[in-house]
C-alpha positions as CSV (number, residue, x, y, z in Angstrom):
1,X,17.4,17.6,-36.0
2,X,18.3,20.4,-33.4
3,X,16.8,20.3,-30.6
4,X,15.7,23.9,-29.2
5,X,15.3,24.2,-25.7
6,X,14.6,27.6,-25.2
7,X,10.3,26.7,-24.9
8,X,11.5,24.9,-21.0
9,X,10.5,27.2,-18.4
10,X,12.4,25.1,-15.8
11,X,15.1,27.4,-13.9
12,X,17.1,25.3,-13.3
13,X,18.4,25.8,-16.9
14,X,20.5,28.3,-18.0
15,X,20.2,30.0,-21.0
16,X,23.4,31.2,-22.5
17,X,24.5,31.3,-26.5
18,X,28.2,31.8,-25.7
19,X,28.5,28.7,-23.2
20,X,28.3,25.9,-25.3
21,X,31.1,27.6,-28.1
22,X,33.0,29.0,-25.5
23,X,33.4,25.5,-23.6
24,X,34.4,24.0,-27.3
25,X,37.4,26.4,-27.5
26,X,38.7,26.1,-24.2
27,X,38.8,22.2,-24.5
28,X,40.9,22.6,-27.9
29,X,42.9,25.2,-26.0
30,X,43.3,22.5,-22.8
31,X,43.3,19.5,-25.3
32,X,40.7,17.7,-23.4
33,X,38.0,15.3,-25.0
34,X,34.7,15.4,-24.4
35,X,34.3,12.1,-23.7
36,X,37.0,12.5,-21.0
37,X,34.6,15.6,-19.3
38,X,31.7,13.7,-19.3
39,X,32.8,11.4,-17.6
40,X,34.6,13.2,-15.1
41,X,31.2,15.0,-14.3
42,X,28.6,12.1,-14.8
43,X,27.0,13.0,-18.3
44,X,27.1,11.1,-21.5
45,X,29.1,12.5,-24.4
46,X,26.4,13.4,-26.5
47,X,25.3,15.9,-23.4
48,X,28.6,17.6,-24.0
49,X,28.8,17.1,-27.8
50,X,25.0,19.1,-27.9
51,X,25.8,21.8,-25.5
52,X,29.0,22.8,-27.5
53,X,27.0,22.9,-30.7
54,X,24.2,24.8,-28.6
55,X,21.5,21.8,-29.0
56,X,21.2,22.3,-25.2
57,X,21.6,24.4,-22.7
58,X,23.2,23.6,-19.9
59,X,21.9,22.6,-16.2
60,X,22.9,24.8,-13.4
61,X,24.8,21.8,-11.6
62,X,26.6,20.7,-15.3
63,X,27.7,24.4,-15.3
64,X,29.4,24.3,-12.2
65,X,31.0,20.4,-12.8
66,X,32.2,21.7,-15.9
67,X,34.4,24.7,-14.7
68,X,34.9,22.6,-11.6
69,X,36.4,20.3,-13.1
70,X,38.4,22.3,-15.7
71,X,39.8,24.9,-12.9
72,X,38.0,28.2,-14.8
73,X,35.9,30.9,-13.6
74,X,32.0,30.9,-15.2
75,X,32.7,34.7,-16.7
76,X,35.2,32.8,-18.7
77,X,32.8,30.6,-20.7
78,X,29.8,32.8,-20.3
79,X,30.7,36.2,-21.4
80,X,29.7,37.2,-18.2
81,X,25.9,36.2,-19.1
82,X,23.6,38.2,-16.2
83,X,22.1,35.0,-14.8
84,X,25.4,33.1,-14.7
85,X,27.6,36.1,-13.1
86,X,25.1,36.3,-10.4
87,X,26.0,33.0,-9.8
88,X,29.8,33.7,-10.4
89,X,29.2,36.4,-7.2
90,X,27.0,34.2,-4.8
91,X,30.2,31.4,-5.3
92,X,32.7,33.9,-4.5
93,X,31.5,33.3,-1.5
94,X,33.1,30.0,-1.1
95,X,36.4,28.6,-1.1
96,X,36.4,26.6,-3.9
97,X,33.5,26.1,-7.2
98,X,33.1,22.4,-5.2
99,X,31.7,24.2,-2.2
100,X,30.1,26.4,-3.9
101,X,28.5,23.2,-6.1
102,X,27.8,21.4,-2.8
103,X,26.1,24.4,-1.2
104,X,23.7,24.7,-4.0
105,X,22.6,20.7,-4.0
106,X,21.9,21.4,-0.4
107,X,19.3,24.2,-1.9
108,X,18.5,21.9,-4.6
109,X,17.0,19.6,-1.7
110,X,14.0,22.2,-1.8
111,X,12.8,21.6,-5.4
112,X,11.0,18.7,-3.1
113,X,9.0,21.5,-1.4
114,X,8.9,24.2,-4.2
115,X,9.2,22.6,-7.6
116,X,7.9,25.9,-9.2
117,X,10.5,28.3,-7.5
118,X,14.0,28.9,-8.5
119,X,16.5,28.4,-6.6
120,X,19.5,29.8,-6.1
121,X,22.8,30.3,-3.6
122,X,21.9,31.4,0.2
123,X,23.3,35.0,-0.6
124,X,20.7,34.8,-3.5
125,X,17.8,33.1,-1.1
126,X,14.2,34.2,-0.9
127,X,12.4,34.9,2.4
128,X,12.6,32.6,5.0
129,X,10.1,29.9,4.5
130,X,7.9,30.0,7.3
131,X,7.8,27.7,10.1
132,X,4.8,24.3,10.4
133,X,2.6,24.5,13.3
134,X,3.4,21.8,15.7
135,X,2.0,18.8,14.6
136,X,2.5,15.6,16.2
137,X,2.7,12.8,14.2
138,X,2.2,10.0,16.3
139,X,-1.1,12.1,17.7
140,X,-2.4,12.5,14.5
141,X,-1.7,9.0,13.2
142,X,-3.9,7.5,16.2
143,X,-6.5,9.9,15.1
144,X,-6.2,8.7,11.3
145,X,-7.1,5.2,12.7
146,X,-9.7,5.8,15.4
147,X,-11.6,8.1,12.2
148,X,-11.6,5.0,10.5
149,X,-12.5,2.8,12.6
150,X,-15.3,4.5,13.5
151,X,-16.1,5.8,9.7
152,X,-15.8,9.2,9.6
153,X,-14.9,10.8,6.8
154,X,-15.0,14.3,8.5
155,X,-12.7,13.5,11.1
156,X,-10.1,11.4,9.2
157,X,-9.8,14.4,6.3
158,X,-9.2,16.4,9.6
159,X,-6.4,15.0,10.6
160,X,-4.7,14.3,6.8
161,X,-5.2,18.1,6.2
162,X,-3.1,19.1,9.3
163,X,0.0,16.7,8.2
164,X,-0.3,17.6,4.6
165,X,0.2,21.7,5.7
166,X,2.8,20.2,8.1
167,X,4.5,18.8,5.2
168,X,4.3,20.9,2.6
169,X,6.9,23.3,4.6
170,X,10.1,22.2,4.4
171,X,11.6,23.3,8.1
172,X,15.0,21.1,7.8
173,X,12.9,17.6,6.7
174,X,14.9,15.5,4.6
175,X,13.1,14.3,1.8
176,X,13.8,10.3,2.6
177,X,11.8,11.0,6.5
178,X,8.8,12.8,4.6
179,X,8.5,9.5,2.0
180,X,9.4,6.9,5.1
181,X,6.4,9.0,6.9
182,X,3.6,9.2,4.3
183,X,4.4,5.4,3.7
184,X,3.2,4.7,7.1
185,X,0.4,6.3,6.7
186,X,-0.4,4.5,3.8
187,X,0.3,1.2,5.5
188,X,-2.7,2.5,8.1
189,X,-5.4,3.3,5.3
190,X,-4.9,0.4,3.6
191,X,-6.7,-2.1,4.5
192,X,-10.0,0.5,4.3
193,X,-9.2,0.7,0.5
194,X,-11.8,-1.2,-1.9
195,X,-10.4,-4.6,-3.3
196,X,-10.6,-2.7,-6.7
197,X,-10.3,0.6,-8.3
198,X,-13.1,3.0,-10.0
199,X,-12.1,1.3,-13.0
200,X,-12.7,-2.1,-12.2
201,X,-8.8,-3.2,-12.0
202,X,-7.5,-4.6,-8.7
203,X,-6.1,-2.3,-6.1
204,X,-2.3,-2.5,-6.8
205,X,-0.7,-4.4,-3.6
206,X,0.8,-2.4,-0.5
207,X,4.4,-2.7,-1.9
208,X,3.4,-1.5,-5.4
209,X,1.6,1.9,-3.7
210,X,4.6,1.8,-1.3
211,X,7.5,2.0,-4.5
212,X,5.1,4.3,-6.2
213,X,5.4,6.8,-3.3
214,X,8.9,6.9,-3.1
215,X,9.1,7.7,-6.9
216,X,7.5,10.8,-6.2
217,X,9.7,13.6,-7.3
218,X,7.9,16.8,-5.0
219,X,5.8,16.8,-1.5
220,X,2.6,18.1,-3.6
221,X,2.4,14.4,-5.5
222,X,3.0,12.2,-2.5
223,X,0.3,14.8,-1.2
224,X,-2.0,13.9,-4.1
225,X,-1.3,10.1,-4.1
226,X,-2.6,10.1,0.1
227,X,-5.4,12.1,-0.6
228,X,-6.6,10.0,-3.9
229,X,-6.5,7.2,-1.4
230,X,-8.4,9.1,1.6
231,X,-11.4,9.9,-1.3
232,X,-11.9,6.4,-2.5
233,X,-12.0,5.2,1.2
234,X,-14.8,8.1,2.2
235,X,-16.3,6.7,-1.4
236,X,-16.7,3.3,0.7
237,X,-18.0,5.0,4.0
238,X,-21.1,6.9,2.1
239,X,-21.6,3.6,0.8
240,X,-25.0,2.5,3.4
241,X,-27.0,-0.5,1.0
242,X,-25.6,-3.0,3.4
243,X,-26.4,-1.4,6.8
244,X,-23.1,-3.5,8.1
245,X,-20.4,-1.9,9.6
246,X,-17.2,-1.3,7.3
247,X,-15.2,-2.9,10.5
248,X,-17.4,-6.2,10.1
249,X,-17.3,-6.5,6.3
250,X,-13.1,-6.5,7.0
251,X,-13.3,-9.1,9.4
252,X,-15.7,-11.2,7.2
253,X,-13.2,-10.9,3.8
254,X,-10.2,-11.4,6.0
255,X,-11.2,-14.6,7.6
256,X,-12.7,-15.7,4.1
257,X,-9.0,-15.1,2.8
258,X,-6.8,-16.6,5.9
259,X,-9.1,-19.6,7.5
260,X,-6.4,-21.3,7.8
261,X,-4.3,-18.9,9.8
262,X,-4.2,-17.8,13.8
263,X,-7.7,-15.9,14.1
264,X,-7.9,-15.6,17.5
265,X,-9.7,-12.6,18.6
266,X,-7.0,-10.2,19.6
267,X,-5.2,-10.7,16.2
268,X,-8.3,-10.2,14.3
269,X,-9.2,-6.7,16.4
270,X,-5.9,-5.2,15.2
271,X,-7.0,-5.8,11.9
272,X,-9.3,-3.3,12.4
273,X,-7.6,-1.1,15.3
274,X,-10.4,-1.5,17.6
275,X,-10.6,-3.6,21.0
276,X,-11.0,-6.9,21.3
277,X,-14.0,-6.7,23.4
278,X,-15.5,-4.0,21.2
279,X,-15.0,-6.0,17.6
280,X,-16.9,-8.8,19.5
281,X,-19.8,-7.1,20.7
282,X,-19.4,-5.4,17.3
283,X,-19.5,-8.6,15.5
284,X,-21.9,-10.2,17.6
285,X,-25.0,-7.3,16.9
286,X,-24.3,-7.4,13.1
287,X,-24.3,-11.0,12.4
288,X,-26.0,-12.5,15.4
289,X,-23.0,-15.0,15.9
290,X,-19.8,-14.7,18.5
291,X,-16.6,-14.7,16.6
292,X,-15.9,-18.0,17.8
293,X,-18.9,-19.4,16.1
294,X,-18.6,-17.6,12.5
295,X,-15.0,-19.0,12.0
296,X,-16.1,-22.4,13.3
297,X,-18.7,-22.4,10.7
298,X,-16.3,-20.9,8.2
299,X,-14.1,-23.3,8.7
300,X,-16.3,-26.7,8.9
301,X,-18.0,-25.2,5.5
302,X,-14.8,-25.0,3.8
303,X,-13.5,-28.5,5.4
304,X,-16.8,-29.9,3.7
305,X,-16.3,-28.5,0.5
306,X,-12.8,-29.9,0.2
307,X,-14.0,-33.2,1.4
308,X,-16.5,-33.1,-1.5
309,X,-14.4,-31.4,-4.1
310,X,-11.1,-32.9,-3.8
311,X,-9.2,-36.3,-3.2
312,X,-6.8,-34.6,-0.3
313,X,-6.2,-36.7,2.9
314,X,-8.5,-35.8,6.1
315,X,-5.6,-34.1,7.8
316,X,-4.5,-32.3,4.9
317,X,-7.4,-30.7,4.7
318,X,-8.1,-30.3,8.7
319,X,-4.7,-28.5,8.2
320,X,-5.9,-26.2,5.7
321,X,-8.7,-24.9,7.4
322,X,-6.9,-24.3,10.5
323,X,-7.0,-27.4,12.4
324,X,-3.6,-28.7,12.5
325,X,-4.4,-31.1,15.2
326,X,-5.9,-34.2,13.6
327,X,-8.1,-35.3,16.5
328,X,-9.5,-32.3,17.2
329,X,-10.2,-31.3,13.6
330,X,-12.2,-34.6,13.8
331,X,-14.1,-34.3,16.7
332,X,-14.9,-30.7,15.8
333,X,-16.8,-32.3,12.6
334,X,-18.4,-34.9,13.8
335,X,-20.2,-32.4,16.7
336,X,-20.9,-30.3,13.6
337,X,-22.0,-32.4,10.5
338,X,-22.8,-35.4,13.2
339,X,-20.4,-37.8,11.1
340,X,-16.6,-37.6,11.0
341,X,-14.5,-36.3,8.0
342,X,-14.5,-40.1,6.6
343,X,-17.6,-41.3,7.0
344,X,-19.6,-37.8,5.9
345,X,-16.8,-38.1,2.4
346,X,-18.1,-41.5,1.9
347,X,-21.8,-40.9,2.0
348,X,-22.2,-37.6,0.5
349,X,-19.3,-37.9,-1.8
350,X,-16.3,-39.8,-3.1
């Protein structure tokens, strides 16, 4: 069935009846296959074989491969088509159709920005875009973590708005910088994301949110991918049934998930970007226990369990719960339970 592409609004297309017969006659004349042109510019055969019969039209950067690669002016297979001779002009402007081609990637780069806007050649260029306010990233990063550290959703929407007009300008920013960026910045909200999604499916992992990003084709959905994660985070601030703070509850689901791993108190406090002094004092008014004393009890609870629930060895399972020295793991659970590891599996267990 032919396929009519006259209904796509994109401008990047050009819309010319006499290209696609005009390039079939000049490869009879030049006695070049199609196949051999498309791969010579990077498209399949059947790209070439529909714009010929005019099932397509063709892209801007196919025009300019094409008559690149076959040594011809664009009046020659356009019939001097309006849209296509300004082209022609602006590329007169360069010393070859390759510069010319290589110049108008280089514009091409500011789709990213500006998906909506057409672009064309510099001698073709719209006004200037103007110029981001001086934004520090670094500054505004540290602000992004203090706001959530201390919940406050007015404050971190603050600083996301300033980055996101920074951003959306394109002021000589590669594309591959503003995805490496917004991917740190995803790395610092995070951890404040609930463990699942308004749905009820699991928040995808880092990595998955991470690759997503850099999929992103423009600035406005990398934009909108941030900001969906900034709303469910406030979602979780305006969330008061527990009275704990949002720092605390991180603390308690990340030893619950790493027991077995370091804990000490300066590793834990840059969980949560605060002080270690602070996330004690913190810790200690919410639960009415020291650090120190909630992972012991963490830890003895979970040794207990796996005394009780399983047939491992005593110093496999000190091991697990972050004791990997054997004596101490037993002394801590005697001066807890009041029986060591053995005795306390024999008379309350297996």
């Amino acid at each position: 069935m032919q396929k009519d592409n006259k209904d796509n609004n994109s401008n990047d297309i050009i819309y010319n009846s006499s290209f696609g017969r005009n390039l079939e006659k000049l490869l009879d004349q030049l006695d070049i296959k199609k196949v051999d042109l498309a791969k010579a510019i990077g498209v399949t055969k059947g790209t070439i074989t529909n714009i010929c019969k005019g099932y397509n039209y063709p892209h801007v950067s196919t025009v300019l491969k094409i008559c690149n690669y076959l040594n011809v002016d664009i009046d020659l297979l356009t019939d001097s088509d309006p849209k296509l001779k300004m082209l022609g002009e602006s590329a007169q402007a360069y010393s070859s159709l390759k510069e010319a081609f290589s110049a108008l990637e280089q514009q091409m780069e500011q789709r990213f920005w500006v998906p909506d806007e057409p672009i064309f050649l510099p001698s073709h260029d719209p006004e200037p875009m103007p110029q981001p306010e001086q934004v520090d990233d670094n500054q505004q990063l540290g602000l992004i973590r203090q706001a959530l550290s201390s919940v406050n959703p007015d404050k971190l929407q603050q600083s996301l708005d300033l980055l996101f007009a920074k951003y959306r300008l394109p002021a000589n920013q590669s594309q591959i910088y503003v995805k490496f960026f917004f991917s740190s910045l995803l790395t610092t909200l995070y951890p404040y994301l609930p463990s699942q999604t308004p749905d009820g499916t699991p928040t995808p992992t880092l990595d998955e949110l991470i690759s997503s990003l850099y999929l992103q084709r423009n600035i406005e959905n990398i934009i909108a991918q941030i900001q969906s994660c900034c709303d469910r985070i406030k979602e979780t601030f305006a969330v008061t049934q527990t009275g704990v703070r949002k720092e605390v509850l991180m603390i308690e689901h990340y030893i619950a998930q790493n027991y077995g791993k370091d804990l000490s108190i300066e590793h834990l406090a840059s969980v949560v970007y605060l002080t270690p002094d602070y996330l004690s004092r913190l810790f200690k008014k919410a639960t009415g226990k020291s650090l120190s004393q909630y992972i012991r009890q963490f830890r003895m609870e979970k040794a207990r369990e796996l005394l009780l629930g399983s047939e491992k060895k005593v110093i496999q399972i000190g091991s697990e719960v972050g004791y990997p020295n054997y004596s101490y793991f037993c002394q801590s659970f005697r001066e807890y339970f009041g029986n060591s590891p053995e005795k306390y599996r024999q008379e309350n267990g297996q």
